[in-house]
N, C-alpha and C positions, 0 to 999 in steps of 0.2 A: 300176329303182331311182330315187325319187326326189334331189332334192337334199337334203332332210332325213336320208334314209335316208346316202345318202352321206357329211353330214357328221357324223352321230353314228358312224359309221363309222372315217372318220380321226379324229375326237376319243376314241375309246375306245384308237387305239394310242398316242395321244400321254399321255407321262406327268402326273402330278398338278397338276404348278405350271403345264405348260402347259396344261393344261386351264382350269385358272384364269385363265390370258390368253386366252382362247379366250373367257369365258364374261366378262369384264373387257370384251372388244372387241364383243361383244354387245350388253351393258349401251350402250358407250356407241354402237352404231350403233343402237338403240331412242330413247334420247333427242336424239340428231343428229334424227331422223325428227319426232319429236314436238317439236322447236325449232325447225325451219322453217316450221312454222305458227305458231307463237307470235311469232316474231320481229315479224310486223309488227304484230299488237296490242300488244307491247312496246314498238314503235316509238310506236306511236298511243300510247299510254297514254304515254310520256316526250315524245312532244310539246305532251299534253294540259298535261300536269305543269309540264311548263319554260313555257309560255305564262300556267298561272295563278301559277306564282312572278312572272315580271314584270312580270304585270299593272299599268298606270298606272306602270312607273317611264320610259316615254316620256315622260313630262309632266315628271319628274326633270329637276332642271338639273343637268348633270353635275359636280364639283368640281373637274374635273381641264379645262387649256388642252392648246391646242398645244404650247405654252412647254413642258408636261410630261413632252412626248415626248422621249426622251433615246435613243441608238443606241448600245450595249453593246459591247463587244470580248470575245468569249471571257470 
């Protein structure tokens, strides 16, 4: 028996709604699979992003001093 075989096997005795979490937990172990490739051209792609949002604000004089810095209490 394969492992296919097998688990349409245990999914046929379990009832309706668990079925639906059976096929719920599927869904998301397919797209867990197809995000771990993705992740890092997402990363690239949000590094790319955030580098041409800031482009030239190095050259920015900041508004804000030392002076500005103030330590919070809760």
């Amino acid at each position: 028996m394969t492992t296919a075989q097998a688990i349409v096997e245990q999914l046929l005795s379990l009832p309706e709604d668990a079925q639906a979490e059976v096929l719920d937990f599927i869904e998301f172990l397919k797209t867990r699979k197809v995000g771990e490739g993705e992740k890092h051209e997402d990363a690239e792609w949000g590094k790319l992003s955030l580098a041409s949002a800031m482009r030239g604000m190095e050259d920015e004089e900041s508004p804000y001093t030392v002076d500005d810095l103030k330590e919070s209490s809760g």
